[in-house]
RODO-2510 file (C-alpha; in nm, 4 decimals, decimal comma):
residues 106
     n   res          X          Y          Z
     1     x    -2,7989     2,6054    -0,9997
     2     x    -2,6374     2,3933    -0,7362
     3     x    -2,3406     2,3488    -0,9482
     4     x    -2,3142     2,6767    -1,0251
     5     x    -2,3034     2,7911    -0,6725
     6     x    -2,1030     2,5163    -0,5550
     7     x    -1,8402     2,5654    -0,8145
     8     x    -1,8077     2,9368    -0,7187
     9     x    -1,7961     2,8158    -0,3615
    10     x    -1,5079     2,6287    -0,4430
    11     x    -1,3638     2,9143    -0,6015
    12     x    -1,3951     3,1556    -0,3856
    13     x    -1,1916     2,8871    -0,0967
    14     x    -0,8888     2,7934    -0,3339
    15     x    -0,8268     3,1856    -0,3734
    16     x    -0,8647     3,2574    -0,0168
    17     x    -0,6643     2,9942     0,0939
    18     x    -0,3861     3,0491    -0,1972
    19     x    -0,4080     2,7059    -0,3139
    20     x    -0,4709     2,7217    -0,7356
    21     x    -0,1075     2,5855    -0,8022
    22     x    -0,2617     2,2700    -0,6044
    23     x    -0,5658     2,3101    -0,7813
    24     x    -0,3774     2,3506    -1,1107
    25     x    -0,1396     2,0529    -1,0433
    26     x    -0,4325     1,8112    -0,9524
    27     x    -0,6092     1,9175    -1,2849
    28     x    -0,2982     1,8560    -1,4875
    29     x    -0,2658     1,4891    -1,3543
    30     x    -0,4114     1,2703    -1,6017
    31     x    -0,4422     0,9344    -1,3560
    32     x    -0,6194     1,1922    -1,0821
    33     x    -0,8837     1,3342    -1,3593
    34     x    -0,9598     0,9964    -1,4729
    35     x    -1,0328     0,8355    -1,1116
    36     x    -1,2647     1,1593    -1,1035
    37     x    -1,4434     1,1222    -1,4105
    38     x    -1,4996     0,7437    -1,3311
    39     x    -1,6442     0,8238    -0,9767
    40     x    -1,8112     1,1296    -1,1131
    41     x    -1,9657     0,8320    -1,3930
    42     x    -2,0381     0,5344    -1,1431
    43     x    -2,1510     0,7176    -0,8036
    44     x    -2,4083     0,9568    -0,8817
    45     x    -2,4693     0,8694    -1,2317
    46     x    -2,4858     0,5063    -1,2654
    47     x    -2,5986     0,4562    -0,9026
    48     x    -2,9201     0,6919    -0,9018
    49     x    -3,0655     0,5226    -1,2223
    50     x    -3,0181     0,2172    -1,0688
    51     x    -3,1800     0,2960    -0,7797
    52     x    -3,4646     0,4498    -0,9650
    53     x    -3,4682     0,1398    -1,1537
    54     x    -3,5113    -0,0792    -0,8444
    55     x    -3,7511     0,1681    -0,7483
    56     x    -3,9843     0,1864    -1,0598
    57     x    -3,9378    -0,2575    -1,0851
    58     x    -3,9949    -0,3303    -0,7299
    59     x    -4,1626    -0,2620    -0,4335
    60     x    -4,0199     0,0714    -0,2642
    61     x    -3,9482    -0,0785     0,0928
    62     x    -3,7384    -0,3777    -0,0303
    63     x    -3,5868    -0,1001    -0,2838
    64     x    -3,4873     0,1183     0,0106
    65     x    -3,3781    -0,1219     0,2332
    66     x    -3,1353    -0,2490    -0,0160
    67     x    -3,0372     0,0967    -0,1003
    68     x    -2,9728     0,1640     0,2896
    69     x    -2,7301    -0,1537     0,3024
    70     x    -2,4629     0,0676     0,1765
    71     x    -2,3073     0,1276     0,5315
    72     x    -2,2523    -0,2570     0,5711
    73     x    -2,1418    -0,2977     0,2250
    74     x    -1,8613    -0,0587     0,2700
    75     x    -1,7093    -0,2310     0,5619
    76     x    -1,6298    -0,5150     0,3024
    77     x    -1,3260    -0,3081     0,1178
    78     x    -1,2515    -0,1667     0,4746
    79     x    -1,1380    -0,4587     0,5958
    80     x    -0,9417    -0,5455     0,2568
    81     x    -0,8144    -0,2328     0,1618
    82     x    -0,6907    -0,0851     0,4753
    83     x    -0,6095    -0,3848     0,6445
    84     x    -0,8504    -0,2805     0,9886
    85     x    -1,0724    -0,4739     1,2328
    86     x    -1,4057    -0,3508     1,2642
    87     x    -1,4762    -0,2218     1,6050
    88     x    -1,8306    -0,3102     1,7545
    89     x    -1,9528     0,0526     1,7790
    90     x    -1,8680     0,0604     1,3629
    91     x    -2,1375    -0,2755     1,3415
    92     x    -2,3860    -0,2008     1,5581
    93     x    -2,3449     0,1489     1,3458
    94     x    -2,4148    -0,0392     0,9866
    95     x    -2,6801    -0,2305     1,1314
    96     x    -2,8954     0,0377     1,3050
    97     x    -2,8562     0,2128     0,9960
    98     x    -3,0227    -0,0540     0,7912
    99     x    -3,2960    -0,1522     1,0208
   100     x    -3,3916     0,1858     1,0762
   101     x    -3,4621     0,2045     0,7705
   102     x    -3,6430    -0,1235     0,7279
   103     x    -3,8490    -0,0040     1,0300
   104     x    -3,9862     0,2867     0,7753
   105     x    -4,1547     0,0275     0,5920
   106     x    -4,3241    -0,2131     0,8250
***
């Protein structure tokens, strides 16, 4: 149901806003549809049974606190890919993130 309604959300925007030759162009680009299938594959996909897996084969709190690392992780390919410092407000960010999360399970 949420895919329904989302898709016909999405619908409903691109022909108030005029934009299916966009939408049309984007589906027609073979390199753009197969970075989206792959995301489409390894976010939700791959990385929900995993962490169901690490769920069902370990205890939950060290489960979720791995899971919450994600903001810290991510600053990783920041750095690489675009080339930018991390500002202290973006750390302290990641951090509080994780132990707040840790907290949960103390």
């Amino acid at each position: 149901m949420r895919i329904i309604s989302g898709a016909i959300g999405f619908a409903v925007i691109i022909l108030i806003t005029r934009r299916t030759g966009t939408v049309w162009a984007g589906l027609k680009d073979k390199k753009a549809m197969g970075a989206t299938f792959m995301g489409a594959i390894f976010g939700p996909f791959v990385g929900v049974s995993l962490s169901l897996m690490a769920v069902q084969y370990t205890n939950t709190a060290i489960a979720s606190t791995i899971m919450a690392t994600t903001p810290i992780i991510i600053l990783i390919p920041y750095i690489l890919f675009y080339k930018k410092k991390i500002t202290l407000v973006e750390l302290v960010g990641a951090v509080l993130s994780v132990g707040g999360v840790a907290l949960f399970f103390l």
